[in-house]
Biopython code that builds the backbone (N, CA, C, O; Angstrom):
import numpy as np
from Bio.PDB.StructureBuilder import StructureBuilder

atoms = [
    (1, "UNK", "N", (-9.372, -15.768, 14.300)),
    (1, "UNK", "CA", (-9.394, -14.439, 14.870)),
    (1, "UNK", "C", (-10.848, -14.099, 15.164)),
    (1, "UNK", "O", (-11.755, -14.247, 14.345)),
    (2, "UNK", "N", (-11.000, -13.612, 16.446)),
    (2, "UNK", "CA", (-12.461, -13.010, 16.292)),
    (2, "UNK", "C", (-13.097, -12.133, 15.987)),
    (2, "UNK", "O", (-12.319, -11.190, 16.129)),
    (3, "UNK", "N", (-14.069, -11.717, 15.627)),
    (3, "UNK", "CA", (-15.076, -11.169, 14.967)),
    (3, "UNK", "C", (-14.538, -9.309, 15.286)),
    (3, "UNK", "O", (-14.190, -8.469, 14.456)),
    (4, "UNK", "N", (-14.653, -9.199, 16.681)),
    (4, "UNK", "CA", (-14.626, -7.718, 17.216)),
    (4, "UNK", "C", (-12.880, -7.616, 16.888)),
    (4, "UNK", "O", (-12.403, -6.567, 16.456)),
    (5, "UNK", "N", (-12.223, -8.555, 17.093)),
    (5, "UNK", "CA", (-10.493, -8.507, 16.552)),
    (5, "UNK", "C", (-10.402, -7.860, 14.891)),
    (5, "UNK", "O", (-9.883, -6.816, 14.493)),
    (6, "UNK", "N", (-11.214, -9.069, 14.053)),
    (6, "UNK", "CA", (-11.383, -8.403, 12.881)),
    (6, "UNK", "C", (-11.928, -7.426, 12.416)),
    (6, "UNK", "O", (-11.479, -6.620, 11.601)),
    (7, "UNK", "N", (-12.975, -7.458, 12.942)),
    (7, "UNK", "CA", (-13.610, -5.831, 12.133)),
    (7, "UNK", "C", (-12.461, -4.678, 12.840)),
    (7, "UNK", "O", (-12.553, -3.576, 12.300)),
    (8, "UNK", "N", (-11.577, -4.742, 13.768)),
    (8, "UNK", "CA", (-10.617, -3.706, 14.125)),
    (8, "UNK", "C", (-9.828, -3.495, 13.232)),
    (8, "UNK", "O", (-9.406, -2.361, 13.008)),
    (9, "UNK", "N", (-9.480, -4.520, 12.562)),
    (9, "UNK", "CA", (-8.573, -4.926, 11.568)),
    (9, "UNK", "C", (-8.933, -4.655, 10.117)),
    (9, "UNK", "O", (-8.203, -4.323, 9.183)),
    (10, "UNK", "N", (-10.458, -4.919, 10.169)),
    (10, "UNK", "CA", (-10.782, -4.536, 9.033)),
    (10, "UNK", "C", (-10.967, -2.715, 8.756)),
    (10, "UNK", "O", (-10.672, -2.144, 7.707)),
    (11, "UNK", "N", (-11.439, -2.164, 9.803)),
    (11, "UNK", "CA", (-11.331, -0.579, 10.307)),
    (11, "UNK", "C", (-10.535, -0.417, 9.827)),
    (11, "UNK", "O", (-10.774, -0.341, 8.622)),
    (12, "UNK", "N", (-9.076, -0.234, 10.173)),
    (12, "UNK", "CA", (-7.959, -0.262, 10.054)),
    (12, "UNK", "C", (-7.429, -0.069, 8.314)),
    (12, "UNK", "O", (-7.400, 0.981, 7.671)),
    (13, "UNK", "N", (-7.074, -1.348, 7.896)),
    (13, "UNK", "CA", (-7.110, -1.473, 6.273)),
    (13, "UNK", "C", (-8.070, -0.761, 5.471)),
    (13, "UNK", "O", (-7.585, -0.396, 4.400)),
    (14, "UNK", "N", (-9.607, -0.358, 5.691)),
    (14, "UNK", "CA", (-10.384, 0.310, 5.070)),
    (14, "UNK", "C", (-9.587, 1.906, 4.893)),
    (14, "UNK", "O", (-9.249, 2.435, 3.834)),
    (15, "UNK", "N", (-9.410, 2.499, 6.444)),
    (15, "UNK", "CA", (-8.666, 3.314, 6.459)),
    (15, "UNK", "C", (-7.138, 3.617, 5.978)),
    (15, "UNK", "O", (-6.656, 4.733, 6.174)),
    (16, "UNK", "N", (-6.662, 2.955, 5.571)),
    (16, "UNK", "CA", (-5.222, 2.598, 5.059)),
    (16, "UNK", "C", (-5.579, 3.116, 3.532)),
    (16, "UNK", "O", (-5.426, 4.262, 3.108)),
    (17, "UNK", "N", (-6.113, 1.932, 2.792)),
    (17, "UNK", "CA", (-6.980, 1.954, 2.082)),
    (17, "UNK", "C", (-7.169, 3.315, 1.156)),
    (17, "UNK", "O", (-6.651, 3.555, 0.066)),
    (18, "UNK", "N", (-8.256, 4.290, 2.090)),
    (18, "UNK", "CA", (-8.973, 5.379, 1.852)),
    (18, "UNK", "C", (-7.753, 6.291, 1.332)),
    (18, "UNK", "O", (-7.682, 6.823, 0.224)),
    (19, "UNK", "N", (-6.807, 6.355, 2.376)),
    (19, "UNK", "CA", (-5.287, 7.086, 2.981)),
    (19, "UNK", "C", (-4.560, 7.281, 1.194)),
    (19, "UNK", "O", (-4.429, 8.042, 0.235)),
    (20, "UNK", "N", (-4.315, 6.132, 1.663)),
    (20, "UNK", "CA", (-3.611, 5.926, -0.157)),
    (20, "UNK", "C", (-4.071, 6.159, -1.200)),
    (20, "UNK", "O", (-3.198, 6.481, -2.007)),
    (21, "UNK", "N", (-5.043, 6.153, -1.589)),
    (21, "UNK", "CA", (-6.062, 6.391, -2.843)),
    (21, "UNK", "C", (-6.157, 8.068, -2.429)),
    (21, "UNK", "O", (-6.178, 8.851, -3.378)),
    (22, "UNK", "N", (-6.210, 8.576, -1.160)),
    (22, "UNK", "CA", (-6.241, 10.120, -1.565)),
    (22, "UNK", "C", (-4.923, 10.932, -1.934)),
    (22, "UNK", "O", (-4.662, 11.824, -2.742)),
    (23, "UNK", "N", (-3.964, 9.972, -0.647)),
    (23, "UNK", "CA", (-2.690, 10.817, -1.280)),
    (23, "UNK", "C", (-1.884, 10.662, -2.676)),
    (23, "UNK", "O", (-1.025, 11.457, -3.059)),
    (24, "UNK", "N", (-2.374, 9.322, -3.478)),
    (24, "UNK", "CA", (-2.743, 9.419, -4.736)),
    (24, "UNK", "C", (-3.080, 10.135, -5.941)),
    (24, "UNK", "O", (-2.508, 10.448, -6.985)),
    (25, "UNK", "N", (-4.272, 10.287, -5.391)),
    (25, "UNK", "CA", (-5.169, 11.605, -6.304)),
    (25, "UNK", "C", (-4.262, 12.960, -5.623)),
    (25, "UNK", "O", (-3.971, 13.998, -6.218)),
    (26, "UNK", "N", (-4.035, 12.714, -4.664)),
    (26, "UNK", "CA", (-3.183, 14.256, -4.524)),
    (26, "UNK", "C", (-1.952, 14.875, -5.591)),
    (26, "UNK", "O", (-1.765, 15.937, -6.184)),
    (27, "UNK", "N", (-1.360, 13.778, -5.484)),
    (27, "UNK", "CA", (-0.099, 13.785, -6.384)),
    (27, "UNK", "C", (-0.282, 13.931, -7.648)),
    (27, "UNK", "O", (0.529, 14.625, -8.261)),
    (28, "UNK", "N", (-1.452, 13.284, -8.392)),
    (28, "UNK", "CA", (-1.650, 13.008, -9.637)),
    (28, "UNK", "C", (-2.374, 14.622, -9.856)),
    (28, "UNK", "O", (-2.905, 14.660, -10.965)),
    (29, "UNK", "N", (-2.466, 15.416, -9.398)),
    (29, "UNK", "CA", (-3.184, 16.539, -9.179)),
    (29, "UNK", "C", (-4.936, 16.724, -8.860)),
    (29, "UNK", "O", (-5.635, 17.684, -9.182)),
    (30, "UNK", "N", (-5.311, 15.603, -8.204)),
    (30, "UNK", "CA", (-6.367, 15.697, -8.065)),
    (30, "UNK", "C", (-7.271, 15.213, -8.801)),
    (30, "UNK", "O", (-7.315, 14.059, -9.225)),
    (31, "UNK", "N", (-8.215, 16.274, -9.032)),
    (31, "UNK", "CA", (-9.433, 15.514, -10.452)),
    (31, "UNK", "C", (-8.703, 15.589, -11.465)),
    (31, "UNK", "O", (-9.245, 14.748, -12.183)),
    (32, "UNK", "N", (-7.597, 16.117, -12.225)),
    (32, "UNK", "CA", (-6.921, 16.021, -13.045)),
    (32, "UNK", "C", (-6.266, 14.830, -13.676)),
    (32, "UNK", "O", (-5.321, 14.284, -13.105)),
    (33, "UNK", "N", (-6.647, 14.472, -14.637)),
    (33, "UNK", "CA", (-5.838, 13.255, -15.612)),
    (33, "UNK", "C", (-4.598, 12.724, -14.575)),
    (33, "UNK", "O", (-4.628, 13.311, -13.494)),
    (34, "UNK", "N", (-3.553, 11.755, -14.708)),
    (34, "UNK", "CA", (-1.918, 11.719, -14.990)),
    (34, "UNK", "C", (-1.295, 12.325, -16.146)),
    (34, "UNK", "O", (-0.087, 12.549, -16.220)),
    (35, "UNK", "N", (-2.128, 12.582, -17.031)),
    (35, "UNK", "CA", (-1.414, 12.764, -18.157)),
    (35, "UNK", "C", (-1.279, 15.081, -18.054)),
    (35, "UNK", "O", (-0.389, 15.931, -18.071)),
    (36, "UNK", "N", (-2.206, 15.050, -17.993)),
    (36, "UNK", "CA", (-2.409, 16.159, -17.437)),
    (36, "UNK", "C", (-1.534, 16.743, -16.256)),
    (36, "UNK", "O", (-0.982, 17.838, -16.368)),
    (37, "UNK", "N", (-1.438, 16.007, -15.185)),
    (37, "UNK", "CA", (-0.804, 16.509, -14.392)),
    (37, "UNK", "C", (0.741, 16.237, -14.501)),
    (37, "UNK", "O", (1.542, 16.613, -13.646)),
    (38, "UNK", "N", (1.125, 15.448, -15.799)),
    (38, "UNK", "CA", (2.854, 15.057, -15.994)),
    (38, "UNK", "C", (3.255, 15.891, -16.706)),
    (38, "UNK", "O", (4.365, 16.322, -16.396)),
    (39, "UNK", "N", (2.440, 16.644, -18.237)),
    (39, "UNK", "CA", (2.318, 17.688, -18.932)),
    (39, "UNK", "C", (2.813, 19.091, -18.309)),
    (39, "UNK", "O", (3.631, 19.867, -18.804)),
    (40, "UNK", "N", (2.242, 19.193, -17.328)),
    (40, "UNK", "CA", (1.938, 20.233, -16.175)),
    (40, "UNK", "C", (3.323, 20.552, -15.484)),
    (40, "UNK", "O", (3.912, 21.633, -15.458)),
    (41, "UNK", "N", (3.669, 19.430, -14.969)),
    (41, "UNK", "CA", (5.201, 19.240, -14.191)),
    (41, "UNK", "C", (6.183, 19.087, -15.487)),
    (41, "UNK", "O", (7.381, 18.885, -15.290)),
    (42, "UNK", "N", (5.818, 19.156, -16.421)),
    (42, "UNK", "CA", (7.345, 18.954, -17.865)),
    (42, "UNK", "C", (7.174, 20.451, -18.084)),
    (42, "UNK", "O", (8.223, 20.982, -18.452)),
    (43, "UNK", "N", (5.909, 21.459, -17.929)),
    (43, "UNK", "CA", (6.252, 22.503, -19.017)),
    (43, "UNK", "C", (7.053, 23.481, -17.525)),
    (43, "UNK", "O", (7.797, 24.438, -17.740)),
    (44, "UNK", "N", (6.777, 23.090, -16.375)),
    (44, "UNK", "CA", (7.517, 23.802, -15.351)),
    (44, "UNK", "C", (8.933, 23.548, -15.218)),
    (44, "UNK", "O", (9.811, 24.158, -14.607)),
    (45, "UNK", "N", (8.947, 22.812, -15.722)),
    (45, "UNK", "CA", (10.879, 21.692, -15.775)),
    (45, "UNK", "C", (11.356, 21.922, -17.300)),
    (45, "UNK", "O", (12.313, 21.421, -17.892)),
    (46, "UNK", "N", (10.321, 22.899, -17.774)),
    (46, "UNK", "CA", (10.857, 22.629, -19.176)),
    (46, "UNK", "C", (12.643, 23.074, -19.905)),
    (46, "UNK", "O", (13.185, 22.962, -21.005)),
    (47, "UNK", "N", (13.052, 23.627, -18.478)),
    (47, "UNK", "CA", (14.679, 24.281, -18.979)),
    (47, "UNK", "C", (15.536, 23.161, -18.251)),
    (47, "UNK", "O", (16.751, 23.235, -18.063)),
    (48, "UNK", "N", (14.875, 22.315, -17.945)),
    (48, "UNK", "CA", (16.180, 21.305, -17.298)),
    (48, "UNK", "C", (15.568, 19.988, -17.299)),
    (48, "UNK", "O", (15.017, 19.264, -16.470)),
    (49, "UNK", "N", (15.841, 19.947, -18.434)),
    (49, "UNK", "CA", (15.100, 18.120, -19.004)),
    (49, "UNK", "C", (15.817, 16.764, -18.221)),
    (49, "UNK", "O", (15.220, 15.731, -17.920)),
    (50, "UNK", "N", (17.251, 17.064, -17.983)),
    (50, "UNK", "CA", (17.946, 16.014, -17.016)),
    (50, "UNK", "C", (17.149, 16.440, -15.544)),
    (50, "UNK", "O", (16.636, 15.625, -14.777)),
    (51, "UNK", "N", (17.176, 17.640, -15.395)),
    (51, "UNK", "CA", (16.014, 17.018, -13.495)),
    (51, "UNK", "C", (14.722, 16.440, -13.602)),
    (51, "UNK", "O", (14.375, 15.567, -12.806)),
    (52, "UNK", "N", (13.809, 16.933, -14.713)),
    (52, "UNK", "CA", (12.547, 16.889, -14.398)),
    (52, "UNK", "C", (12.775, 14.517, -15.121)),
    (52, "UNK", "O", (12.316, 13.534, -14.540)),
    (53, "UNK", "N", (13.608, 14.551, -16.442)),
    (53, "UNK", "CA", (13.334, 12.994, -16.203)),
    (53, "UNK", "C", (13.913, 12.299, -14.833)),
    (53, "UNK", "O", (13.588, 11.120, -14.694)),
    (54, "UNK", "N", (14.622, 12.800, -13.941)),
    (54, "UNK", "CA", (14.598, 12.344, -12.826)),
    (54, "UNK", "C", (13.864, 12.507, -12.006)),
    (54, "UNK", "O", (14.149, 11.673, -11.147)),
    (55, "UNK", "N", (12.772, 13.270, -11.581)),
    (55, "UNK", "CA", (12.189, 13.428, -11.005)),
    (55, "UNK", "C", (10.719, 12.627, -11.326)),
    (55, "UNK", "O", (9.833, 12.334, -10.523)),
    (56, "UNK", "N", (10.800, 12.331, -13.079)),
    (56, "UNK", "CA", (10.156, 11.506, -13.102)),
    (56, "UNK", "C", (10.085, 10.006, -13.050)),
    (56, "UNK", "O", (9.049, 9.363, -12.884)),
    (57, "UNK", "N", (11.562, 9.404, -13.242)),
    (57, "UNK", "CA", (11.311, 8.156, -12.648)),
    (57, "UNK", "C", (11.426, 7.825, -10.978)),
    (57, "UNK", "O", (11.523, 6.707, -10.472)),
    (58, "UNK", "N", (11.381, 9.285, -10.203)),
    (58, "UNK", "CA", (10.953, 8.991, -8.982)),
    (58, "UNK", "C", (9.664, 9.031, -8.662)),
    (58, "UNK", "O", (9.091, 8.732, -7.615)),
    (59, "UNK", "N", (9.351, 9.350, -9.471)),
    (59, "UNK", "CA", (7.692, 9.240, -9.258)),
    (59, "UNK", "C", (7.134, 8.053, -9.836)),
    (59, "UNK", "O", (6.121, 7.608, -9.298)),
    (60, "UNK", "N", (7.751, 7.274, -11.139)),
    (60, "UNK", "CA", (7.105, 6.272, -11.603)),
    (60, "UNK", "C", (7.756, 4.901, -10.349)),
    (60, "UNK", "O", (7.401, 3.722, -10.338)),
    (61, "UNK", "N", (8.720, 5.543, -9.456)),
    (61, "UNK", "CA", (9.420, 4.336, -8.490)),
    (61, "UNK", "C", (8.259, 4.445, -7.408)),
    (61, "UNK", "O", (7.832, 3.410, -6.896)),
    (62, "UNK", "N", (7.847, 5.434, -7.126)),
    (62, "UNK", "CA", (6.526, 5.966, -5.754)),
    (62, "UNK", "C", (5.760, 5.213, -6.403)),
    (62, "UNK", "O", (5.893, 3.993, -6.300)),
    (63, "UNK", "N", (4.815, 5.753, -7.194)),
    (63, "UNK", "CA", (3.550, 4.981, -8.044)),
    (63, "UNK", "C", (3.825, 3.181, -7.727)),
    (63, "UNK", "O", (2.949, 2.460, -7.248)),
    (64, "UNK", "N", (4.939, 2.794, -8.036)),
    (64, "UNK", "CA", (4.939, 1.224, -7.783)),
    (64, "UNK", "C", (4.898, 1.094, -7.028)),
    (64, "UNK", "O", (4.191, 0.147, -6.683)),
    (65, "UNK", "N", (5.573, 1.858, -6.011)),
    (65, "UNK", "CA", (5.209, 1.220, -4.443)),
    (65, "UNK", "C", (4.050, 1.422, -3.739)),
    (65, "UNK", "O", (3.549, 0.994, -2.700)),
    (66, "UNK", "N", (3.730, 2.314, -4.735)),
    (66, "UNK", "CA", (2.148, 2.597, -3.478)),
    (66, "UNK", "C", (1.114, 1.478, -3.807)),
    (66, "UNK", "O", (0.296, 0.885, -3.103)),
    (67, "UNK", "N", (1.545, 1.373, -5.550)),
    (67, "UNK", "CA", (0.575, -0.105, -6.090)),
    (67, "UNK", "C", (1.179, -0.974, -5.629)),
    (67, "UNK", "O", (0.240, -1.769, -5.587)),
    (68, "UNK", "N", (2.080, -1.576, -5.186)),
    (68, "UNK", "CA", (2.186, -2.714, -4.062)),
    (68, "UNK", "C", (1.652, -2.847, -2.719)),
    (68, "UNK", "O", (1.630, -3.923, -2.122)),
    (69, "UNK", "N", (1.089, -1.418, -2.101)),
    (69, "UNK", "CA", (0.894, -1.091, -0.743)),
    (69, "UNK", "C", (-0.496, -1.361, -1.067)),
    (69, "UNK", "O", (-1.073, -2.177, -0.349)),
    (70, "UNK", "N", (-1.292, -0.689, -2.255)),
    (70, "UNK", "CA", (-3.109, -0.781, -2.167)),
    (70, "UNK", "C", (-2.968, -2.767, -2.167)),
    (70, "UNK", "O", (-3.593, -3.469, -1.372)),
    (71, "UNK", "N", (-2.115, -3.256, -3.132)),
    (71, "UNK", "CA", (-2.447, -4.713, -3.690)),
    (71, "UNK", "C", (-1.844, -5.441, -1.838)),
    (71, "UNK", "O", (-2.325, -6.458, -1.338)),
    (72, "UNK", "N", (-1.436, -5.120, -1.595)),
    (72, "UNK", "CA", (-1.353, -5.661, 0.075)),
    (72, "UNK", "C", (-2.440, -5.623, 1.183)),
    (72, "UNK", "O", (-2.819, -6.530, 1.924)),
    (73, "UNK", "N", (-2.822, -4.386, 1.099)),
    (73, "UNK", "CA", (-4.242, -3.632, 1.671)),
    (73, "UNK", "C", (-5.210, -4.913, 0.930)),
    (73, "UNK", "O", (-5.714, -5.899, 1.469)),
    (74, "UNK", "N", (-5.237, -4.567, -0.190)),
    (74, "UNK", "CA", (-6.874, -5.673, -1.047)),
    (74, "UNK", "C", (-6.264, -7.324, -0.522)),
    (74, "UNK", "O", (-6.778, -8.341, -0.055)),
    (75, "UNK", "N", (-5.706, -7.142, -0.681)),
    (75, "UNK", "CA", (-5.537, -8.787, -0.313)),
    (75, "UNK", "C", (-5.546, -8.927, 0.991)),
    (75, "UNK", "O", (-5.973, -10.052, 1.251)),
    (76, "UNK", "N", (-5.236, -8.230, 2.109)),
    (76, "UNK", "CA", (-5.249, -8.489, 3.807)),
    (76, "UNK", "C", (-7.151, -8.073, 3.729)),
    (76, "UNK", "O", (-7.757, -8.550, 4.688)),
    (77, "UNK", "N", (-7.819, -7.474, 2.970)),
    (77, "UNK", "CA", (-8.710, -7.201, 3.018)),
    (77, "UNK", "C", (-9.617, -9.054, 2.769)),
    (77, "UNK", "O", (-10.557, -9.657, 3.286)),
    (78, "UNK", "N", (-8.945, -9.219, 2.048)),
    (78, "UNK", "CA", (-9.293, -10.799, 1.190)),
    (78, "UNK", "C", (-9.507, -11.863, 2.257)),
    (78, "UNK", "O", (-10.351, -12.678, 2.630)),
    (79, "UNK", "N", (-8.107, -11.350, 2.590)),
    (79, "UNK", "CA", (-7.850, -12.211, 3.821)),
    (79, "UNK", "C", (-9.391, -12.557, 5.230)),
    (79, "UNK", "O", (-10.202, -13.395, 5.624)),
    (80, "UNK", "N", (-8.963, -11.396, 5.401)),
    (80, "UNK", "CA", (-10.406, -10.859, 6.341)),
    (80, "UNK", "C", (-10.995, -11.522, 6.189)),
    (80, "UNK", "O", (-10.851, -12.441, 6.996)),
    (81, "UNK", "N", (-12.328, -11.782, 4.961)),
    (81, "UNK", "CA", (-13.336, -11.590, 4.269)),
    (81, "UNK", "C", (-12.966, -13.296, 4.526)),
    (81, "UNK", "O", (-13.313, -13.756, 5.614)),
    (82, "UNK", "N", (-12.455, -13.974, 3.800)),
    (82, "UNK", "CA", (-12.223, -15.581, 4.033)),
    (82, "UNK", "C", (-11.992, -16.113, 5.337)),
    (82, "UNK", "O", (-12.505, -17.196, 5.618)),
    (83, "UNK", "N", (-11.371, -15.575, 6.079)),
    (83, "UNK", "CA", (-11.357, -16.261, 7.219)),
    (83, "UNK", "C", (-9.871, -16.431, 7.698)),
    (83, "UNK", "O", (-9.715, -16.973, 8.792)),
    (84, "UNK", "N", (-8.692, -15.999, 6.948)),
    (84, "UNK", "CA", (-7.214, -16.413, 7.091)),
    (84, "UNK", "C", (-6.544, -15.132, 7.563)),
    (84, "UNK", "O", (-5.554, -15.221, 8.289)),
    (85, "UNK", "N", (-6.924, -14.188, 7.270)),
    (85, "UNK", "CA", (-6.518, -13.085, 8.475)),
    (85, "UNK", "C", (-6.213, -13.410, 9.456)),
    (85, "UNK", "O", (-6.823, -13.935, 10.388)),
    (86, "UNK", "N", (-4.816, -12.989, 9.251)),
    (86, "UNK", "CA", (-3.721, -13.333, 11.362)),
    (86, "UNK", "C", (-2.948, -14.654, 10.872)),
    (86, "UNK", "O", (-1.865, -15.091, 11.263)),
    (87, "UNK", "N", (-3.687, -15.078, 10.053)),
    (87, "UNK", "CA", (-2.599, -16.686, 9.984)),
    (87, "UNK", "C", (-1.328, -16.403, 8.947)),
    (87, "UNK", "O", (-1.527, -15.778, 7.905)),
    (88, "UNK", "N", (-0.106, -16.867, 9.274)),
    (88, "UNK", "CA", (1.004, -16.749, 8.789)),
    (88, "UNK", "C", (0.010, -17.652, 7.100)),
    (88, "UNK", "O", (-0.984, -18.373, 7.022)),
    (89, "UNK", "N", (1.080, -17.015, 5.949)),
    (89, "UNK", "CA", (0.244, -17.648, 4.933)),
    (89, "UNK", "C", (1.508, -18.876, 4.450)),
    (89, "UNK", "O", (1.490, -19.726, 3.560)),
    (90, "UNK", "N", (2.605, -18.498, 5.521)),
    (90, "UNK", "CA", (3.943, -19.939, 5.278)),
    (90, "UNK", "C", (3.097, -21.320, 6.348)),
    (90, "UNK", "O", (2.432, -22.295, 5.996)),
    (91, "UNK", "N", (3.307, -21.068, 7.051)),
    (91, "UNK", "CA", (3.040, -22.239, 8.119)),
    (91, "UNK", "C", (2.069, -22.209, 8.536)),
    (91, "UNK", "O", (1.526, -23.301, 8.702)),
    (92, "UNK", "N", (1.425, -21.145, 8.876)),
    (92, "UNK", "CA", (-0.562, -21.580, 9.218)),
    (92, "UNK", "C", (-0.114, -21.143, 10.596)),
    (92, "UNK", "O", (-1.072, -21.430, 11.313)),
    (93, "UNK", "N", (0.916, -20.552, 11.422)),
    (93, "UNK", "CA", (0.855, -20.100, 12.303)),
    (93, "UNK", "C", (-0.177, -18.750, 12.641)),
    (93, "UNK", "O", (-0.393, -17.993, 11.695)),
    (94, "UNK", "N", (-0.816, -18.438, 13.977)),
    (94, "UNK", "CA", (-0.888, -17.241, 14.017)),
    (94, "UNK", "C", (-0.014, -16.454, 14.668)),
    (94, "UNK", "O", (0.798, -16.620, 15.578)),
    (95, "UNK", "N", (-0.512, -15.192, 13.718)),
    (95, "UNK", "CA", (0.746, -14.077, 13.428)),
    (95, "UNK", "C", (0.273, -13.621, 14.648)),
    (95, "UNK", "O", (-0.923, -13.703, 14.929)),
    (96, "UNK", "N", (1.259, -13.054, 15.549)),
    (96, "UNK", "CA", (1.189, -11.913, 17.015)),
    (96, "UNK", "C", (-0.209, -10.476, 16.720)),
    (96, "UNK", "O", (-0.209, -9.606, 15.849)),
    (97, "UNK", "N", (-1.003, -10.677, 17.570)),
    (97, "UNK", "CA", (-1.503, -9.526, 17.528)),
    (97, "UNK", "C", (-0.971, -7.966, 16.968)),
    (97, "UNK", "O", (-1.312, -7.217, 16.052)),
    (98, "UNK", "N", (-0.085, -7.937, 17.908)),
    (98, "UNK", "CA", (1.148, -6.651, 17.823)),
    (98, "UNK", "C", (1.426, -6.432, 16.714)),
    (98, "UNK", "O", (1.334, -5.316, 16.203)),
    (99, "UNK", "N", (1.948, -7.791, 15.947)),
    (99, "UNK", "CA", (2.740, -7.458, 14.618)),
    (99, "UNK", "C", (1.804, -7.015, 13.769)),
    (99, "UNK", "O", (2.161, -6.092, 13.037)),
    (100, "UNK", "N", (0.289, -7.562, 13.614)),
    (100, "UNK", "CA", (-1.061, -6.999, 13.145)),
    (100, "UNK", "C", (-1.390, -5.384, 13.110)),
    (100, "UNK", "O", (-1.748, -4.628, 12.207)),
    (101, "UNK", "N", (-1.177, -5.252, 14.144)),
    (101, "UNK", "CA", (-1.071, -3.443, 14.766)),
    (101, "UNK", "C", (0.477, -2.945, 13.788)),
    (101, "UNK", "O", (0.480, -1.963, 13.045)),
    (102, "UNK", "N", (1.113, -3.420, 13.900)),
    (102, "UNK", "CA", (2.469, -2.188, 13.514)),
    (102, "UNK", "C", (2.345, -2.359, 12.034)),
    (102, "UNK", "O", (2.556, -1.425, 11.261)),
    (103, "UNK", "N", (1.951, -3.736, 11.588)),
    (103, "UNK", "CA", (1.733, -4.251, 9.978)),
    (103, "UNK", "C", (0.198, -5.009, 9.854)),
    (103, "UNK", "O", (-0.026, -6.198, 10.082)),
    (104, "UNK", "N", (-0.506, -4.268, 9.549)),
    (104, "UNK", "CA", (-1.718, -4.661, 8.918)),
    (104, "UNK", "C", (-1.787, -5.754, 8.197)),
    (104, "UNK", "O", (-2.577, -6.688, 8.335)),
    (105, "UNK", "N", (-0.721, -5.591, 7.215)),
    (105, "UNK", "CA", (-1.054, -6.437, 5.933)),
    (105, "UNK", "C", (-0.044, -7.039, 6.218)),
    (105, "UNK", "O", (0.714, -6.891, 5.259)),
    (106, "UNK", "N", (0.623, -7.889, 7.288)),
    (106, "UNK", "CA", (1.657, -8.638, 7.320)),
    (106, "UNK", "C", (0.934, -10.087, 6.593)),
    (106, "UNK", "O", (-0.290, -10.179, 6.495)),
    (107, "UNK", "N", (1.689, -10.969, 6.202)),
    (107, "UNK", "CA", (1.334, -12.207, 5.784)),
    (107, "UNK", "C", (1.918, -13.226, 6.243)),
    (107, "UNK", "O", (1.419, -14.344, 6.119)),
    (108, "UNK", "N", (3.365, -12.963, 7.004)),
    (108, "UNK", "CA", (3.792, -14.155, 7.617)),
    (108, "UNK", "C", (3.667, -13.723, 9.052)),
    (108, "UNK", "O", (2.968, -12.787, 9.442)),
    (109, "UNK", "N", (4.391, -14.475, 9.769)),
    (109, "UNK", "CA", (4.537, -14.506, 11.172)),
    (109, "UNK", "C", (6.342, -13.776, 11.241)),
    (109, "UNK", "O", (7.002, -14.114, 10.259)),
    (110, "UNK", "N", (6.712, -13.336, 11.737)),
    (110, "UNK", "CA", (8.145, -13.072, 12.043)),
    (110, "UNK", "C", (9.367, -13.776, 11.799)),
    (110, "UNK", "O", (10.446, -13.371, 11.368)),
    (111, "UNK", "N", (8.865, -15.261, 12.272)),
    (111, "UNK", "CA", (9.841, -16.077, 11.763)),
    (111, "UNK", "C", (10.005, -16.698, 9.722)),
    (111, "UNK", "O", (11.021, -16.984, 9.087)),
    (112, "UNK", "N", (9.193, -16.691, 9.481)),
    (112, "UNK", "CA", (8.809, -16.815, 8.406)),
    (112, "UNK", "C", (9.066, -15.948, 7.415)),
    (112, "UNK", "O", (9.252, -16.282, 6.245)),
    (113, "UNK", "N", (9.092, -14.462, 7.973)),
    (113, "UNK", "CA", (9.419, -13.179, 6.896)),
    (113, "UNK", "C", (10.452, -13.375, 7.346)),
    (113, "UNK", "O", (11.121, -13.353, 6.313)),
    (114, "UNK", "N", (11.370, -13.620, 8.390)),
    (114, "UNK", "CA", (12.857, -13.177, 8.530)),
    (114, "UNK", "C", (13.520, -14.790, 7.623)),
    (114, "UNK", "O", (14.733, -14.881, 7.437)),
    (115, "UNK", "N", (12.890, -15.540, 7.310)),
    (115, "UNK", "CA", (13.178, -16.457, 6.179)),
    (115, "UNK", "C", (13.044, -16.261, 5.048)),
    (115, "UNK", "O", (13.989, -16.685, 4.383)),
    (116, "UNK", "N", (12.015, -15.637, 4.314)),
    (116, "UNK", "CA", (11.623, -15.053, 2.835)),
    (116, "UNK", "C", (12.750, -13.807, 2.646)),
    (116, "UNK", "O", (13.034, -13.510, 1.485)),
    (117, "UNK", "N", (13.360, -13.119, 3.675)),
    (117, "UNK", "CA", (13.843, -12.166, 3.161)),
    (117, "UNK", "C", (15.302, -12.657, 3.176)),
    (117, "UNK", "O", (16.197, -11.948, 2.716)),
]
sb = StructureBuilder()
sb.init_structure("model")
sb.init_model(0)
sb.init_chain("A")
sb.init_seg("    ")
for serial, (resi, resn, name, xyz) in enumerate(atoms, 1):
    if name == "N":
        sb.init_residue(resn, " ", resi, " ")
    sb.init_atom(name, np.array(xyz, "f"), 0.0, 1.0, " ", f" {name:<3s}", serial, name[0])
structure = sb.get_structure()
């Protein structure tokens, strides 16, 4: 991939990146602990203990996915940085520009994810 391709790419993921880590701290209440801000959301839920533990393992289901989304981001970042950015990481194909654009952090090529899945 070339140079002005990647640093677009790398733009891109930095910004992704940034994105997630704030809407993060948003949720968690900001400069505020997790612990602090779960405290916070139990004493407001405190008359209906069956919603608020649901509401909290929807939040501990978010939290995982978003830590799968940064650990995708750091690693397409990895990618970059080595030189394998764009290449399918099954076959060594390169991945479509396009698919780069709609998925940043794709790792295969199309044919390849529609095989893994």
């Amino acid at each position: 991939m070339s140079t002005p391709i990647s640093d677009t790419f790398t733009t891109q993921l930095n910004q992704m990146r940034r994105d997630l880590i704030d809407r993060l701290r948003a949720q968690r209440g900001g400069a505020r602990g997790r612990a602090e801000a779960a405290a916070d959301a139990r004493e407001m839920a405190s008359d209906d203990w069956a919603k608020a533990d649901e509401e909290f393992d929807l939040s501990v289901a978010l939290e995982e996915r978003e830590a799968a989304e940064l650990l995708a981001i750091d690693n397409a970042l990895k990618r970059v940085a080595d030189g394998t950015y764009g290449l399918c990481l099954q076959c060594g194909v390169s991945i479509p520009t396009a698919r780069l654009h709609a998925q940043p952090t794709a790792e295969r090529c199309v044919e390849c994810q529609a095989k893994t899945e």
